[in-house]
mmJSON file of the N, C-alpha and C atoms, coordinates in Angstrom:
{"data_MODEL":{"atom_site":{
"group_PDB":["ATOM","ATOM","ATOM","ATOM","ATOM","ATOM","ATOM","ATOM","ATOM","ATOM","ATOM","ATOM","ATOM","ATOM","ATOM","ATOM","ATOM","ATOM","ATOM","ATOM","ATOM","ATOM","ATOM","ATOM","ATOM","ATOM","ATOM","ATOM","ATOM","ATOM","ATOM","ATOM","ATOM","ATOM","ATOM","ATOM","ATOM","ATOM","ATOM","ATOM","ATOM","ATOM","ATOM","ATOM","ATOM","ATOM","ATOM","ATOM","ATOM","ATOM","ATOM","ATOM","ATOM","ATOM","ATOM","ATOM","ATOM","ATOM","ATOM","ATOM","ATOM","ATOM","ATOM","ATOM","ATOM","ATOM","ATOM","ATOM","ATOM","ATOM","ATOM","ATOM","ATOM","ATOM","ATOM","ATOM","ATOM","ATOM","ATOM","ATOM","ATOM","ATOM","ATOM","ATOM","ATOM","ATOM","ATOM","ATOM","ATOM","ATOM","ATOM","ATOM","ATOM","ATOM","ATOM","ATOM","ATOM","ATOM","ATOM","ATOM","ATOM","ATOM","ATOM","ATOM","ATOM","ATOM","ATOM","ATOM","ATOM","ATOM","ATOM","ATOM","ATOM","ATOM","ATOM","ATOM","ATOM","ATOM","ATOM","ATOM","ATOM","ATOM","ATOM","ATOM","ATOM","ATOM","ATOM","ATOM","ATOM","ATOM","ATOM","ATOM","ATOM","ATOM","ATOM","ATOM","ATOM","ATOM","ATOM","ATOM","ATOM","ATOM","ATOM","ATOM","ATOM","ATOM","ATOM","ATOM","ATOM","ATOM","ATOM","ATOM","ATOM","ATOM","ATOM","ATOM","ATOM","ATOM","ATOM","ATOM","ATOM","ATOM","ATOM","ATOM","ATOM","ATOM","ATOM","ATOM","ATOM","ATOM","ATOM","ATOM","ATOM","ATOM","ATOM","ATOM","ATOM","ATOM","ATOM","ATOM","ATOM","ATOM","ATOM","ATOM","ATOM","ATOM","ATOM","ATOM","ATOM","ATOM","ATOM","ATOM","ATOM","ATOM","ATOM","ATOM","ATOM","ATOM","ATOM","ATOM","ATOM","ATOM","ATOM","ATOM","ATOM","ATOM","ATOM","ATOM","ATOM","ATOM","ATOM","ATOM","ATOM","ATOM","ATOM","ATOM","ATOM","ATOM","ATOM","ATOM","ATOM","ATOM","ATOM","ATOM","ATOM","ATOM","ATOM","ATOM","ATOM","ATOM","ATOM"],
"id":[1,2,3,4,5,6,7,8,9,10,11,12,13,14,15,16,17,18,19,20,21,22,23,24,25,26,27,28,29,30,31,32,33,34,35,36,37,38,39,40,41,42,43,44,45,46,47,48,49,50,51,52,53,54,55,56,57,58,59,60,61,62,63,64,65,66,67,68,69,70,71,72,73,74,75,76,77,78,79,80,81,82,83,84,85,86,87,88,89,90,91,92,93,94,95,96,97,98,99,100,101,102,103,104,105,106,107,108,109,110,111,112,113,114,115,116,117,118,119,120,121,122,123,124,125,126,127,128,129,130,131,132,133,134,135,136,137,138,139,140,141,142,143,144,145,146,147,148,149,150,151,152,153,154,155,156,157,158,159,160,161,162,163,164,165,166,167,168,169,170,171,172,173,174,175,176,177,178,179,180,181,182,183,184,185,186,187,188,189,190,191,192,193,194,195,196,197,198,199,200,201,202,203,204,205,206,207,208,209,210,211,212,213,214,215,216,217,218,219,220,221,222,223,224,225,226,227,228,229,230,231],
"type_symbol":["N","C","C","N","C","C","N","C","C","N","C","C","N","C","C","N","C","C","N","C","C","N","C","C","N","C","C","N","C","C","N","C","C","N","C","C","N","C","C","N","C","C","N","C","C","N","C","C","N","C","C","N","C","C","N","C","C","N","C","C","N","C","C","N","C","C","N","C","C","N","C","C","N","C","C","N","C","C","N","C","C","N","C","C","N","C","C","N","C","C","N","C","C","N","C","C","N","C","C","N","C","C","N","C","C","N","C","C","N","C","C","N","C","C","N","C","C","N","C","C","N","C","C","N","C","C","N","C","C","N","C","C","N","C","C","N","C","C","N","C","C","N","C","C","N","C","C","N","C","C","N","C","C","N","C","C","N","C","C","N","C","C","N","C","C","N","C","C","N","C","C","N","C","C","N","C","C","N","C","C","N","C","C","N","C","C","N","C","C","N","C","C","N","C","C","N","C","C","N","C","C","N","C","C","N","C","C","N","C","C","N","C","C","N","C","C","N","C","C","N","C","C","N","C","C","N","C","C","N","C","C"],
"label_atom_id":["N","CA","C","N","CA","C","N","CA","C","N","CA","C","N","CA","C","N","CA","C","N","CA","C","N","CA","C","N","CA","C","N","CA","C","N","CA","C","N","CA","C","N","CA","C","N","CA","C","N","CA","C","N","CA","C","N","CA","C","N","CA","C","N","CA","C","N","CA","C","N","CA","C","N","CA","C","N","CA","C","N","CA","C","N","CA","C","N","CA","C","N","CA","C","N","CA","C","N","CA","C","N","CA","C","N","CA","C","N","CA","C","N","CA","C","N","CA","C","N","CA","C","N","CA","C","N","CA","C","N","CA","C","N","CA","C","N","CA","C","N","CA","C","N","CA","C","N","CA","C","N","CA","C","N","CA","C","N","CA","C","N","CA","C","N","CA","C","N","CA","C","N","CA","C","N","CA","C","N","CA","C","N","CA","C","N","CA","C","N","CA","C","N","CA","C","N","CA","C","N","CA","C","N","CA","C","N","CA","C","N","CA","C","N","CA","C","N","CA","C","N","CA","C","N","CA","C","N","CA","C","N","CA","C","N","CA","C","N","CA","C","N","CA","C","N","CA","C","N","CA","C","N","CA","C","N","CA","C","N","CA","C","N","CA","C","N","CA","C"],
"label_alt_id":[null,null,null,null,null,null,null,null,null,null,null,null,null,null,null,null,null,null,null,null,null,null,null,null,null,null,null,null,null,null,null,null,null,null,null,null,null,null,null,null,null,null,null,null,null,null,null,null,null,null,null,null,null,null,null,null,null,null,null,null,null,null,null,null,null,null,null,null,null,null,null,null,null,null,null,null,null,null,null,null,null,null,null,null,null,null,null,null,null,null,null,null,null,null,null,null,null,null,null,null,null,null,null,null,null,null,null,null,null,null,null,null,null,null,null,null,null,null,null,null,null,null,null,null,null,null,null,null,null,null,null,null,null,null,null,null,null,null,null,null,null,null,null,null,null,null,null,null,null,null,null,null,null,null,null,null,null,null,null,null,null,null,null,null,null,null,null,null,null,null,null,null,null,null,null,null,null,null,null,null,null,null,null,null,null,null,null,null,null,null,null,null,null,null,null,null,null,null,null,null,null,null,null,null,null,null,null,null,null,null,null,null,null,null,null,null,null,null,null,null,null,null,null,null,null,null,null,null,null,null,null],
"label_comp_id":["UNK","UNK","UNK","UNK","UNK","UNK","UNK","UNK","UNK","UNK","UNK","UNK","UNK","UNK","UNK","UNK","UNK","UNK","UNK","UNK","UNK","UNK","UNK","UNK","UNK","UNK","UNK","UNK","UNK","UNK","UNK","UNK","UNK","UNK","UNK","UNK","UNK","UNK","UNK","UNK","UNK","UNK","UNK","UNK","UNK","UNK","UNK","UNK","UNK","UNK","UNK","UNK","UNK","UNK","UNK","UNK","UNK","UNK","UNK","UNK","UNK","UNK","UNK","UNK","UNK","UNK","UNK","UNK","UNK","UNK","UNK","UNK","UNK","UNK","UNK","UNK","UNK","UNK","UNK","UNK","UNK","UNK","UNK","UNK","UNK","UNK","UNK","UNK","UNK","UNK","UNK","UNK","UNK","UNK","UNK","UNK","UNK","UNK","UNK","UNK","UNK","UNK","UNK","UNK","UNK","UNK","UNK","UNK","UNK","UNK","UNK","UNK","UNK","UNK","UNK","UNK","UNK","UNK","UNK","UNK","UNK","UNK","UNK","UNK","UNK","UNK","UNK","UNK","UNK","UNK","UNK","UNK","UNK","UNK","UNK","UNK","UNK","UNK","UNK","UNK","UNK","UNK","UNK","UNK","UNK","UNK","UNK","UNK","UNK","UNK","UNK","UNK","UNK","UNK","UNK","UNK","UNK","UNK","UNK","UNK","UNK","UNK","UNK","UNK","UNK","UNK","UNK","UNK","UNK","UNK","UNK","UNK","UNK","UNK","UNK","UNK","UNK","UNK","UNK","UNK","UNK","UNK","UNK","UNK","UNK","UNK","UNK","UNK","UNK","UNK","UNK","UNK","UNK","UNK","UNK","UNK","UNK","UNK","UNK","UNK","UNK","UNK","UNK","UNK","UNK","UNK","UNK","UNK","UNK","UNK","UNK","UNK","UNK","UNK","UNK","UNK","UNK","UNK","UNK","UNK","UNK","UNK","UNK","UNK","UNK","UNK","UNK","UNK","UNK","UNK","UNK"],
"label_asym_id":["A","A","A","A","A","A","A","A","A","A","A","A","A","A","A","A","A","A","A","A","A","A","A","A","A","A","A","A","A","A","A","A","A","A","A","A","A","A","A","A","A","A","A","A","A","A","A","A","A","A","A","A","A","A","A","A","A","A","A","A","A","A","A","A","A","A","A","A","A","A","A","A","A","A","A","A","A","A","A","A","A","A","A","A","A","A","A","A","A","A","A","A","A","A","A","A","A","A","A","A","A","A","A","A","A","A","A","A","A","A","A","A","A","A","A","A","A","A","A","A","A","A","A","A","A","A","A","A","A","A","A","A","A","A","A","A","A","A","A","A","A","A","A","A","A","A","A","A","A","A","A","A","A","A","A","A","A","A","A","A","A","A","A","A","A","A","A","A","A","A","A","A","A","A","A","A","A","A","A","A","A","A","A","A","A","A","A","A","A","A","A","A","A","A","A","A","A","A","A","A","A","A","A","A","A","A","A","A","A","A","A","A","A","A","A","A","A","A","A","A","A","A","A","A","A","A","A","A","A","A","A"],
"label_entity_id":["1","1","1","1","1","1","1","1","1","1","1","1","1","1","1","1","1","1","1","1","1","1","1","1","1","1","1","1","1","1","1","1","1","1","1","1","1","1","1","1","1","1","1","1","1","1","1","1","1","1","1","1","1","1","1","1","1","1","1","1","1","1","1","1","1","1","1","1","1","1","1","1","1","1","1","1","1","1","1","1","1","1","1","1","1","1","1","1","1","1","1","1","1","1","1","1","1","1","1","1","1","1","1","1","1","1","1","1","1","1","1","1","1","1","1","1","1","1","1","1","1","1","1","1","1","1","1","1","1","1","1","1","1","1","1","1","1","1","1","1","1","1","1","1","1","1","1","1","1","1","1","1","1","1","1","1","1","1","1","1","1","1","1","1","1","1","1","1","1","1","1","1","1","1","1","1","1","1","1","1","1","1","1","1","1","1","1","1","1","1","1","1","1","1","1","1","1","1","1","1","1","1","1","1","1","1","1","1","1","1","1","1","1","1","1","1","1","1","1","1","1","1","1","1","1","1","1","1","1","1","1"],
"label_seq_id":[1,1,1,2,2,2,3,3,3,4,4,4,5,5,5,6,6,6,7,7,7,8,8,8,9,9,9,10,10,10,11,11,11,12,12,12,13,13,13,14,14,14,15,15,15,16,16,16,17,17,17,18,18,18,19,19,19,20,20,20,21,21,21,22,22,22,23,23,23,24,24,24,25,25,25,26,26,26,27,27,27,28,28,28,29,29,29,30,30,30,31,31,31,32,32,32,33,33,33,34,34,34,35,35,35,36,36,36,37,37,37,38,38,38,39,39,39,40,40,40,41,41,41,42,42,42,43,43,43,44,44,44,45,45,45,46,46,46,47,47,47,48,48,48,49,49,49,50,50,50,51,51,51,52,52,52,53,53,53,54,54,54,55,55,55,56,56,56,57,57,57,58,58,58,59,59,59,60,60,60,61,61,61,62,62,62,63,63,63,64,64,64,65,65,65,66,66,66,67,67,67,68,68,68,69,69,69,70,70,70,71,71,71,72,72,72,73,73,73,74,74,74,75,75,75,76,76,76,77,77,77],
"pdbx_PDB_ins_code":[null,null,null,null,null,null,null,null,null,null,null,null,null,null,null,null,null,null,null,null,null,null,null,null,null,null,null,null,null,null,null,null,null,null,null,null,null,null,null,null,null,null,null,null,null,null,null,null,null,null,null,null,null,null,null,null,null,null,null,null,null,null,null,null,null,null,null,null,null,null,null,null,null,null,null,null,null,null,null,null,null,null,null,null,null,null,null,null,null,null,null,null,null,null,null,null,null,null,null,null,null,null,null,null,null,null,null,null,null,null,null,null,null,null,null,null,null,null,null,null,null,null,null,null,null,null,null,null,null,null,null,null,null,null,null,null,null,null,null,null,null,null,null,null,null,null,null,null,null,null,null,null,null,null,null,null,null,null,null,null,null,null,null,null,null,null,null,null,null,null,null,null,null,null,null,null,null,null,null,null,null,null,null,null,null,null,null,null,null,null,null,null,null,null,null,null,null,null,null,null,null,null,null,null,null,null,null,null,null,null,null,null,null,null,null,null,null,null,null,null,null,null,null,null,null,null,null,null,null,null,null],
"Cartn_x":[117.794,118.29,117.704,117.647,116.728,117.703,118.022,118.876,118.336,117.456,116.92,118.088,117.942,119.223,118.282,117.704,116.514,116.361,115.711,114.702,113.81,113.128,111.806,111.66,111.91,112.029,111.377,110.384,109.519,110.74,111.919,112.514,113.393,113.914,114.917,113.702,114.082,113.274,112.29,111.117,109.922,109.229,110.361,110.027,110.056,110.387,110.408,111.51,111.961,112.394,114.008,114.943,116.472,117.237,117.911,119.33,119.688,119.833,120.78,122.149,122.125,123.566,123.85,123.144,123.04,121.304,121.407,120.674,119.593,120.062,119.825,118.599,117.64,116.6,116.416,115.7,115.555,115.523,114.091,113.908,114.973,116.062,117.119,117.419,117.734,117.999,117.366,116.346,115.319,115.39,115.051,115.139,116.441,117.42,118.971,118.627,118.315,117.749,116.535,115.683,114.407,115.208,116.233,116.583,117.622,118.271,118.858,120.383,120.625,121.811,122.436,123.434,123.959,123.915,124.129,123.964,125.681,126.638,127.52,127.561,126.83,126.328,125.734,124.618,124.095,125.256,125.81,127.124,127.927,128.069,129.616,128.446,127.103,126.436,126.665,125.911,126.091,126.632,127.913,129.331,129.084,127.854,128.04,126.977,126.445,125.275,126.569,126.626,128.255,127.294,127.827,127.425,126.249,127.235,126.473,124.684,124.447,123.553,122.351,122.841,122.125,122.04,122.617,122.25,121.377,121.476,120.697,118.968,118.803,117.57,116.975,117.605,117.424,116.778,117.65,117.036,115.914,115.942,114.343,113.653,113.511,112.527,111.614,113.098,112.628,111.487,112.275,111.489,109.982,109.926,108.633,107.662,108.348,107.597,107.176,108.108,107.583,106.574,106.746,106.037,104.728,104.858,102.823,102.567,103.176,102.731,102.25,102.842,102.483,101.23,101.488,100.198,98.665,98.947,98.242,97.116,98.692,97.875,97.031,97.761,96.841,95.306,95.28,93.968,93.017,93.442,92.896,92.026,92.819,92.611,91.068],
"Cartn_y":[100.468,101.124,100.462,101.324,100.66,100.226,99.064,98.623,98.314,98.88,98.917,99.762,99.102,100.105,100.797,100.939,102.654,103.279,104.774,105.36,105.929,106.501,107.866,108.77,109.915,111.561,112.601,113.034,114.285,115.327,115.574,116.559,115.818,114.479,114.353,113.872,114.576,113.935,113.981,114.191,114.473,113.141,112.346,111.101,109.908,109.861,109.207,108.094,106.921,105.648,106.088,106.714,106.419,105.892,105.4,104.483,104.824,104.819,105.265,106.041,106.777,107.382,107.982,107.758,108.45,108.794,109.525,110.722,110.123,109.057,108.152,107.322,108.142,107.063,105.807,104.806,103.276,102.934,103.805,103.589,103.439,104.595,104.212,102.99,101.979,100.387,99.679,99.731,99.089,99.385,101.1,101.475,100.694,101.0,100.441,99.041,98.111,96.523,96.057,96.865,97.308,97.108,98.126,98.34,97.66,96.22,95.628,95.645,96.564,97.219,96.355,95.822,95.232,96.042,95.418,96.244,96.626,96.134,97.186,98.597,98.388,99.573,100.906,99.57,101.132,101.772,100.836,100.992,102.255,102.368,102.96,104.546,104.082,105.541,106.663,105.39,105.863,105.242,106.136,105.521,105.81,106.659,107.014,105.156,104.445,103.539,102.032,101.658,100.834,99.378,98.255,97.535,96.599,96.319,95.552,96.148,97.811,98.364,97.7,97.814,97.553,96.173,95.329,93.934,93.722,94.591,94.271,94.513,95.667,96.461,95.406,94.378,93.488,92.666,92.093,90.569,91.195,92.649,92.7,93.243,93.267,93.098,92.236,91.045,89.851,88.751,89.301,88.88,89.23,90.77,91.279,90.416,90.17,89.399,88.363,87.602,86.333,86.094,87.117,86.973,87.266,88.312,88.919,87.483,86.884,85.484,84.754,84.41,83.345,83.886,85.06,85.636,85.598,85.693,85.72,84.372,83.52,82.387,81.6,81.755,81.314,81.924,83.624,83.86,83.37,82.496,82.221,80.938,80.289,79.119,78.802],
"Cartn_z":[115.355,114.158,112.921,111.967,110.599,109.933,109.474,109.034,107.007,106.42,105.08,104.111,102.896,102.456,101.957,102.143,101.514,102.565,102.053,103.471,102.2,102.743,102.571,103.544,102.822,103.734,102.409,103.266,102.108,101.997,102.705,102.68,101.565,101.148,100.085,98.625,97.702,96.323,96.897,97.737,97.316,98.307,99.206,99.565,98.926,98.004,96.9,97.888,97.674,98.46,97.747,98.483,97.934,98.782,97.696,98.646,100.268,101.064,102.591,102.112,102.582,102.691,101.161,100.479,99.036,98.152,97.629,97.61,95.949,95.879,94.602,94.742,93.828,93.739,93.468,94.638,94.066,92.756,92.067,90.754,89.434,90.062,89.212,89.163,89.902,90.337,88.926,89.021,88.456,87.287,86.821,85.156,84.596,85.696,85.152,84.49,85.369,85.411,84.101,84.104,83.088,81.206,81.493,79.809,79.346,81.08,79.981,80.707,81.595,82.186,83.416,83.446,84.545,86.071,86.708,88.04,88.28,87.44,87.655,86.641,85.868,84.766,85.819,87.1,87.44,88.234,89.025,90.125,89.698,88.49,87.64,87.349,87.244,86.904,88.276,89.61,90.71,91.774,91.765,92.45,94.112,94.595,95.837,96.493,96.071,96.218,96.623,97.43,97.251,96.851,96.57,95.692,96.997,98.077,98.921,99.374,99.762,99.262,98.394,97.211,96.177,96.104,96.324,96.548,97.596,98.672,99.746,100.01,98.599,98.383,97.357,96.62,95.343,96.065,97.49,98.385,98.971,99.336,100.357,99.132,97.823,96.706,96.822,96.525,96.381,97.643,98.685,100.014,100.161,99.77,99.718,98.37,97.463,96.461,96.799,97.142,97.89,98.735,99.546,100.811,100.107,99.213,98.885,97.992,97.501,96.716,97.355,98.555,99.222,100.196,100.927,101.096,100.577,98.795,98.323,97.782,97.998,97.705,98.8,100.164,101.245,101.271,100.59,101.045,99.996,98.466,97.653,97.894,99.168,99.264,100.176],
"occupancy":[1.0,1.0,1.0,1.0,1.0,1.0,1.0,1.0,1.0,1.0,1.0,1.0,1.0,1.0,1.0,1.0,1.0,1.0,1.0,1.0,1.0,1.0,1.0,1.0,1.0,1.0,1.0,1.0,1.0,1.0,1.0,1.0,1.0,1.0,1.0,1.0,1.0,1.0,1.0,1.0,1.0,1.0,1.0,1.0,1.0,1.0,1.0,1.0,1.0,1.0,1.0,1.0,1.0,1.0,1.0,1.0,1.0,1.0,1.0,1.0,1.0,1.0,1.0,1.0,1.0,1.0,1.0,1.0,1.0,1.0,1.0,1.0,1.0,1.0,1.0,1.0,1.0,1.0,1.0,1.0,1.0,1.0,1.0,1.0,1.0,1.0,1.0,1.0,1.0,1.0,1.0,1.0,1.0,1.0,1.0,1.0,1.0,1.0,1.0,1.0,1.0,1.0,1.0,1.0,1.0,1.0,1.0,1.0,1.0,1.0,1.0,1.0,1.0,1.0,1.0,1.0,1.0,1.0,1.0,1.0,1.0,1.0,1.0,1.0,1.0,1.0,1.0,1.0,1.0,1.0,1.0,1.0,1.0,1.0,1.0,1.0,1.0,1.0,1.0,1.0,1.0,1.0,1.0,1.0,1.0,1.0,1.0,1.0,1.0,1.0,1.0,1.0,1.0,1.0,1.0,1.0,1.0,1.0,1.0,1.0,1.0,1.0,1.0,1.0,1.0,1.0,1.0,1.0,1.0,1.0,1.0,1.0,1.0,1.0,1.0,1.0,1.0,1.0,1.0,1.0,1.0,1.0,1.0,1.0,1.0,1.0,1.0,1.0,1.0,1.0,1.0,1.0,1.0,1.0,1.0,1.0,1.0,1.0,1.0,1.0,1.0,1.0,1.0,1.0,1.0,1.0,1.0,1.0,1.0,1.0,1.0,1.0,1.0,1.0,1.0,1.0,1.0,1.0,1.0,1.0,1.0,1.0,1.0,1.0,1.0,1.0,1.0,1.0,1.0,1.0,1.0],
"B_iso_or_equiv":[0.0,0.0,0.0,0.0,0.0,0.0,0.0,0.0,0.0,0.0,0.0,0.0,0.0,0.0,0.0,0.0,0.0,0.0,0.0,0.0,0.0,0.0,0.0,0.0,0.0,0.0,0.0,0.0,0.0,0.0,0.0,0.0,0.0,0.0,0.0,0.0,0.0,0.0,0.0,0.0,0.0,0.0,0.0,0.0,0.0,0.0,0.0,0.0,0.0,0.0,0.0,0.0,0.0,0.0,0.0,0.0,0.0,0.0,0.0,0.0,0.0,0.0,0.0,0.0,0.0,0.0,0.0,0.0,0.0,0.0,0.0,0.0,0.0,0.0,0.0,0.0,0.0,0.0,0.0,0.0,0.0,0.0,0.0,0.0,0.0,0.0,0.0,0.0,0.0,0.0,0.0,0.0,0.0,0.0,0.0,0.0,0.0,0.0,0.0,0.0,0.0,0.0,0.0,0.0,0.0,0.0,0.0,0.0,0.0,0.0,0.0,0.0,0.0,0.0,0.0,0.0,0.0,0.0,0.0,0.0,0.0,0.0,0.0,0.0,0.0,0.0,0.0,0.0,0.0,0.0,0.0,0.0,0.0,0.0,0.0,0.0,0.0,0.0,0.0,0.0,0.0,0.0,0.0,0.0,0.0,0.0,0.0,0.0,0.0,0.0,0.0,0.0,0.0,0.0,0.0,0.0,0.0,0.0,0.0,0.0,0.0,0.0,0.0,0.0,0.0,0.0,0.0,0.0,0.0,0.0,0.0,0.0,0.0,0.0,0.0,0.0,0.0,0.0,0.0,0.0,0.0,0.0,0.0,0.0,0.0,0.0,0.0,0.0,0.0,0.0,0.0,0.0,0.0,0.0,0.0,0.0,0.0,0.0,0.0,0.0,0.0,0.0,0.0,0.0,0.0,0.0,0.0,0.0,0.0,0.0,0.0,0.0,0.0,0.0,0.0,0.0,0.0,0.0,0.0,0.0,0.0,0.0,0.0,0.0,0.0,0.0,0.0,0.0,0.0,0.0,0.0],
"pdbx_formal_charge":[null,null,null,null,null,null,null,null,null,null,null,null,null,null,null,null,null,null,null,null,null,null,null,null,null,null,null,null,null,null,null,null,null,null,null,null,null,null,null,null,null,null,null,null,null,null,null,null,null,null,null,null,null,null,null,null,null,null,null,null,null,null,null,null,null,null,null,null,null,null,null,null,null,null,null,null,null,null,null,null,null,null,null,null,null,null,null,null,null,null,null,null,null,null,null,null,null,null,null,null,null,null,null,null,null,null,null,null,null,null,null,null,null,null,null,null,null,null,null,null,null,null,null,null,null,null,null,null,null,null,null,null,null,null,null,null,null,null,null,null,null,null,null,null,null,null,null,null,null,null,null,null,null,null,null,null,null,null,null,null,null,null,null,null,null,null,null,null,null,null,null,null,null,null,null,null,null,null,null,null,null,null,null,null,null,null,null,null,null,null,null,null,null,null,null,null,null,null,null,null,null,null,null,null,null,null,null,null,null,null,null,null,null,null,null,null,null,null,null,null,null,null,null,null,null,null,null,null,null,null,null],
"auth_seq_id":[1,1,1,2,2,2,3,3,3,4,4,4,5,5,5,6,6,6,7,7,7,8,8,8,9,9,9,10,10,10,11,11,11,12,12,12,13,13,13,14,14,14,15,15,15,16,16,16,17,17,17,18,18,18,19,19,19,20,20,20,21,21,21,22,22,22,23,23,23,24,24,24,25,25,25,26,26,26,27,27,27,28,28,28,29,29,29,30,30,30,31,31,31,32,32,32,33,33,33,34,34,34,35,35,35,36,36,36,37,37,37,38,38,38,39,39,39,40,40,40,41,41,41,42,42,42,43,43,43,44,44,44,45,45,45,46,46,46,47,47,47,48,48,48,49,49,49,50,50,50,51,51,51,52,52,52,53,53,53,54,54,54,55,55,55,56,56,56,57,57,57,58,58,58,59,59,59,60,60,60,61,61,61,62,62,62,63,63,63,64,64,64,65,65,65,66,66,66,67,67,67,68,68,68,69,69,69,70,70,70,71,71,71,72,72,72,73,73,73,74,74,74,75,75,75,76,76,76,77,77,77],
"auth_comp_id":["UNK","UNK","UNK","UNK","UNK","UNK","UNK","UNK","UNK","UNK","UNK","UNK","UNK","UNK","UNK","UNK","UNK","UNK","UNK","UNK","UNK","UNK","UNK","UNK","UNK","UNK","UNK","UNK","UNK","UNK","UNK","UNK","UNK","UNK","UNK","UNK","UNK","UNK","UNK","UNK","UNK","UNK","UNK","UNK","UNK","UNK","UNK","UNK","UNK","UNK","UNK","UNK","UNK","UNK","UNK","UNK","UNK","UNK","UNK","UNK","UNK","UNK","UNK","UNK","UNK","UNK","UNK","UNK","UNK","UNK","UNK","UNK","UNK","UNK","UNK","UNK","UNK","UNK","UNK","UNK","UNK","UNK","UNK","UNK","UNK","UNK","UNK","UNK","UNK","UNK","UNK","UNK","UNK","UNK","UNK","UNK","UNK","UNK","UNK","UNK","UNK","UNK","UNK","UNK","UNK","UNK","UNK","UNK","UNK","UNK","UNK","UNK","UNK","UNK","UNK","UNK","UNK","UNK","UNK","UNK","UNK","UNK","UNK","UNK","UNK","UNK","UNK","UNK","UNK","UNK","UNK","UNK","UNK","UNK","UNK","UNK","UNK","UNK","UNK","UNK","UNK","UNK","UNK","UNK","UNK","UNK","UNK","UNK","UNK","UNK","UNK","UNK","UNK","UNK","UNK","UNK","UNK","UNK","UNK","UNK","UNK","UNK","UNK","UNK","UNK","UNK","UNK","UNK","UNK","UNK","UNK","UNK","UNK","UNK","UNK","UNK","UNK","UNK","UNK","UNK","UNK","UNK","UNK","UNK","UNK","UNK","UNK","UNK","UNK","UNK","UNK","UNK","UNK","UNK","UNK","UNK","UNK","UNK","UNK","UNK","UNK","UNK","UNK","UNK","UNK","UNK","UNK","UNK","UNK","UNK","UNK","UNK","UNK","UNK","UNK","UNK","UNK","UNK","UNK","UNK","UNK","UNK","UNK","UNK","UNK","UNK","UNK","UNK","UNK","UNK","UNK"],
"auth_asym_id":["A","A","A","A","A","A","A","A","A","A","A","A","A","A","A","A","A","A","A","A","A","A","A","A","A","A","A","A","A","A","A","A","A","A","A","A","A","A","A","A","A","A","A","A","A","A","A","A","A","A","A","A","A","A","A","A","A","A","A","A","A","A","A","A","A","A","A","A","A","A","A","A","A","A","A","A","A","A","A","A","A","A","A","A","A","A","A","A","A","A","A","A","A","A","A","A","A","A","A","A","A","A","A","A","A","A","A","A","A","A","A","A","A","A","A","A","A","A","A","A","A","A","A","A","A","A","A","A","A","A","A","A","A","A","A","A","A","A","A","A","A","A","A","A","A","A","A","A","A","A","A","A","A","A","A","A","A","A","A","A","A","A","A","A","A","A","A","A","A","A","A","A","A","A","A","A","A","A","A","A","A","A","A","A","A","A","A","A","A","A","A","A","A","A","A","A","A","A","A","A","A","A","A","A","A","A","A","A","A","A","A","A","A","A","A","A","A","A","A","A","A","A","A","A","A","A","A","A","A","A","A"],
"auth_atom_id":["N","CA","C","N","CA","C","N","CA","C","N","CA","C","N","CA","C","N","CA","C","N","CA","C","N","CA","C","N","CA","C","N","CA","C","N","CA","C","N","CA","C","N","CA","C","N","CA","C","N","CA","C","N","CA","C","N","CA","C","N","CA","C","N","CA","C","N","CA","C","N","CA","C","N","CA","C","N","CA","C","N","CA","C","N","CA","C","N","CA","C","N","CA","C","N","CA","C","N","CA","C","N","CA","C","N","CA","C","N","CA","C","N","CA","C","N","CA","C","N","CA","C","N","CA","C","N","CA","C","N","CA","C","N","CA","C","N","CA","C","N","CA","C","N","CA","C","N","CA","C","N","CA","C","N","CA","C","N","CA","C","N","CA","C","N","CA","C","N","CA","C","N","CA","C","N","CA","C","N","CA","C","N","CA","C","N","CA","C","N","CA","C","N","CA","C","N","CA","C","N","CA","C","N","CA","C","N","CA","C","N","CA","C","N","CA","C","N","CA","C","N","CA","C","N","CA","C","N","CA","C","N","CA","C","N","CA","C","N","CA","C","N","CA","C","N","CA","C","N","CA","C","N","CA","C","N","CA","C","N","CA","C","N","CA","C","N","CA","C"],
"pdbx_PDB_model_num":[1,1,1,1,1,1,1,1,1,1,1,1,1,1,1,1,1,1,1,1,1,1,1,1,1,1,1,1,1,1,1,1,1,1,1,1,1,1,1,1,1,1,1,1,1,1,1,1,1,1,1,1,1,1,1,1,1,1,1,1,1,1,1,1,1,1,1,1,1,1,1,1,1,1,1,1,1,1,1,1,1,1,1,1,1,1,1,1,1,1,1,1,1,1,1,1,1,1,1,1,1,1,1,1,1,1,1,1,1,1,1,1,1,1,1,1,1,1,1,1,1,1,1,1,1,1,1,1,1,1,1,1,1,1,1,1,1,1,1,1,1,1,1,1,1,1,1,1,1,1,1,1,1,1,1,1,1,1,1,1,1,1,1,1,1,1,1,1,1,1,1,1,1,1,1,1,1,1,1,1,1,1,1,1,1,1,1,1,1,1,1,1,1,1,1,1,1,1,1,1,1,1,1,1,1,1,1,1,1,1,1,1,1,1,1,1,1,1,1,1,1,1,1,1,1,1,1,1,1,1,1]
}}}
């Protein structure tokens, strides 16, 4: 079982990466985050996204960042 709090499906939004179980684009996450907005700001916009969710899409951000850093720096070397 995929345990990601996202998916991608050409049949919802266009494929575009939204939340699991809600119909809410990632990007919202981020614009929310971008202009300044708490992540219970986005929470209260979109009430169907439950908080653990969105924390959980924040840590595999962050994981993926990491990982292409360090990636990146081994192949520099």
């Amino acid at each position: 079982m995929d345990n990601k709090a996202y998916h991608s499906d050409p049949e919802i939004m266009g494929g575009a990466p939204v939340f699991r179980g809600a119909s809410v684009p990632v990007s919202c996450l981020f614009a929310c985050l971008e202009t300044g907005q708490s992540i219970d700001a986005f929470l209260d916009q979109y009430p169907t996204v439950p908080r653990e969710v969105a924390i959980s899409l924040l840590n595999s951000a962050q994981q993926l960042l990491e990982e292409d850093a360090y990636f990146s720096a081994e192949l520099a070397r």
